[in-house]
N, C-alpha and C positions, 0 to 999 in steps of 0.2 A: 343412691347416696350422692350427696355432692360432691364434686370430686375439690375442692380447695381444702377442708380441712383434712382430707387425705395428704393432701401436698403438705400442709402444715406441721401434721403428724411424721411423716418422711422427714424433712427440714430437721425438725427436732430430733429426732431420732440418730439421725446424721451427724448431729449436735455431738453425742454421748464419744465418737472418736475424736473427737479436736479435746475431751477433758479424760481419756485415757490414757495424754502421753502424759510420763512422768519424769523422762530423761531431758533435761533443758540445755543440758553440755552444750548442743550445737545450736541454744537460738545467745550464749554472749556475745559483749561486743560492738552490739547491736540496737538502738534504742528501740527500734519498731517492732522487732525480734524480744529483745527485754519487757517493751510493755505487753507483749502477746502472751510471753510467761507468766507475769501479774496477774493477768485475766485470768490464765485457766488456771492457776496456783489457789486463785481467790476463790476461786466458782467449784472445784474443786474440794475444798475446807467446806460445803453447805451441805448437811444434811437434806435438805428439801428448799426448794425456791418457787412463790406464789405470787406472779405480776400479772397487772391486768394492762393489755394492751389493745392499741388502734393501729389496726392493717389496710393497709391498702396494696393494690397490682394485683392483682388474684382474676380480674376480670369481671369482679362484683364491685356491689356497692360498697364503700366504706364500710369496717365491720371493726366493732368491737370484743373480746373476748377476755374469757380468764383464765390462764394457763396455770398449773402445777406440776411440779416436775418431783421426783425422786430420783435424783440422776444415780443413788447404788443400786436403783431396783431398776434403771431402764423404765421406770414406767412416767406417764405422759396422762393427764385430762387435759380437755379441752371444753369450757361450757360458753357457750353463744351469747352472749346478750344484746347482741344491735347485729343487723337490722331487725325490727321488731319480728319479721314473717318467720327468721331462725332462733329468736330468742328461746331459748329453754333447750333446745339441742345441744347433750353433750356427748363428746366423744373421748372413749380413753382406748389407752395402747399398751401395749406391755409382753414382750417376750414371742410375739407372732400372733397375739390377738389383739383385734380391731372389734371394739364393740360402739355403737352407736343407738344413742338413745333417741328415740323421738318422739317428743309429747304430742297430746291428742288423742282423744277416742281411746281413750284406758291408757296410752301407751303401750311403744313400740319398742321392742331391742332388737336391733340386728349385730350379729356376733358374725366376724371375719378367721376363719382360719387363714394366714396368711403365707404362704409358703415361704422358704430363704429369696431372697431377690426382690418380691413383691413388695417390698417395706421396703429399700437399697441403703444401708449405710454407709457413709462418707470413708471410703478407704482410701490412704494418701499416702505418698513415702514425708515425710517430717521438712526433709530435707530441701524437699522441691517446691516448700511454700515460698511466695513473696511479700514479704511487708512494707509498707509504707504509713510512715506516722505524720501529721500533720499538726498544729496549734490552729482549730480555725480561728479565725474573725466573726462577731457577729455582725449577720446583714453581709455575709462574703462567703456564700457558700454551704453554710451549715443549715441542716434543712431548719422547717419551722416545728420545732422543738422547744418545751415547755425549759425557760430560763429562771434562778434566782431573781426574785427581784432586787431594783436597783438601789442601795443606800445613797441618796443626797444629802450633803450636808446643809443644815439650816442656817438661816440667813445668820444669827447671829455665832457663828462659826465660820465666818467668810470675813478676810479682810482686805479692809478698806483702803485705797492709794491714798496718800497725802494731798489735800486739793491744792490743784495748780499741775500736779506730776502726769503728763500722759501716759498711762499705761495700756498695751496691749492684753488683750485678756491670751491665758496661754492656751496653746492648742491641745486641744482632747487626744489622749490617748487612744488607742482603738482598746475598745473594750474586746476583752479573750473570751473566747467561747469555749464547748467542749476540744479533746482531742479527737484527730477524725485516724483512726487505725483501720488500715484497708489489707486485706488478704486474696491474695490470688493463689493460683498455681494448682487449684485441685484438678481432680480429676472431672470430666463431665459426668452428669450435668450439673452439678453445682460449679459457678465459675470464678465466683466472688462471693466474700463478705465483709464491710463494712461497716464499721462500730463508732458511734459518736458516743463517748464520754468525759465524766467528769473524773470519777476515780472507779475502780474496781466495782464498788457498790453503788454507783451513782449513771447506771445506765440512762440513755436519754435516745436511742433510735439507732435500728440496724436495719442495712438494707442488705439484701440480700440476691444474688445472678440466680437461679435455678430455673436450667433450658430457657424455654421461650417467656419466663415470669421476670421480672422483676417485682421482688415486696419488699417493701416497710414497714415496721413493727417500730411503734412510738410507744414508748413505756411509759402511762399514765401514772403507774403505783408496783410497787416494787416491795418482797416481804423476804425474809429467809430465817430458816431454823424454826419455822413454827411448829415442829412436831407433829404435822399431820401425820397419819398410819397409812400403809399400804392399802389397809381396805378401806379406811375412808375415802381416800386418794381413787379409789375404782370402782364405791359404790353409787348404785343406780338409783332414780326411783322409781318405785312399784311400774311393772308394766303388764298389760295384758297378753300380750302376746312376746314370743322371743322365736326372732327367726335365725337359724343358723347355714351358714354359705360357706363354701371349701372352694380352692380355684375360681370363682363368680360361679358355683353351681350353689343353689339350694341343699341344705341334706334331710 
């Protein structure tokens, strides 16, 4: 099995304690702190969330994929679609199984019993996080992340100086980008995260410290509340064979 959507699967999994706290008492005061609460408060209120994202740091090539989440069921797919050689491989997660699909040749299932530890979720004291919030600039920093387009105003919407008056044309704003909210303080090995956006439901790229990876995850499309089912959410297709593994042994 490849080991990156195992990392991926971890990451997310990791995910589900940063939207367990419920007590915010100690992020007021604070706007970096305050928009952190926003996030998980929002994320939080969704029944199920279906984005389709482009990764990169993993140590592959560019990959595209489409993730589904049930964050009150802890459970996670993941299906492939770029680069062409992984496309159609999905992986789901749920409760200490790891199943992996792999087309070809009737298909394949391989099913993970996963012991406590081997999946490692993100446990942190609340307190010992650090926030930083920022306003980027665009073209100053903010990575290359899909923008609104720009409304210009038409010529006959512009006006005109009095001829004979010299006037200087006025200097351009710096056009705003997302907000860039950056988190530290976990424990290893996750060591950072990273969040470019617009509002709570307008994600646009997270980067992410885990051990010796750094990833980014650019949110091409973004869905929530679609009322997928648990077993949609973990169903397979047909495969011929199903291998089953405890500890990396076969059983």
């Amino acid at each position: 099995m490849e080991i990156w959507p195992l990392v991926l699967v971890a990451l997310v999994a990791g995910f589900f304690g940063l939207f367990e706290l419920t007590d915010f008492g100690w992020l007021f005061h604070d706007p970096a702190r305050e928009a952190f609460s926003e996030l998980v408060s929002w994320y939080q209120e969704r029944r199920d969330i279906d984005v389709e994202l482009e990764i990169e740091g993993l140590g592959v090539e560019t990959s595209r994929v489409r993730v589904q989440v049930l964050p009150g069921e802890e459970a996670v797919r993941f299906e492939v679609l770029a680069p062409e050689d992984l496309s159609g491989h999905i992986y789901t997660y749920r409760r200490g199984i790891l199943v992996h699909y792999r087309p070809g040749n009737g298909g394949t299932r391989f099913v993970f019993t996963l012991d406590e530890g081997e999946l490692p979720r993100v446990r942190f004291d609340p307190q010992g996080l650090r926030f930083e919030l920022e306003q980027e600039v665009l073209g100053e920093g903010a990575p290359d992340i899909p923008q609104p387009p720009l409304t210009l105003p038409s010529p006959a919407d512009v006006e005109h100086p009095e001829p004979g008056v010299g006037t200087a044309p006025p200097p351009v704003p710096p056009l705003p980008g997302p907000k860039k909210l950056a988190i530290t303080g976990f424990p290893d090995p996750l060591k950072e995260i990273v969040i470019w956006y617009e509002e709570p439901d307008d994600l646009r790229s997270i980067s992410v410290a885990w051990g010796r990876f750094r990833v980014t995850f650019r949110i091409l499309g973004m869905r929530f509340d679609t009322g997928v089912s648990l077993n949609e959410l973990l169903a397979l297709p047909h495969a011929e064979r199903t291998l089953w593994y405890r500890g990396g042994q076969s059983m």
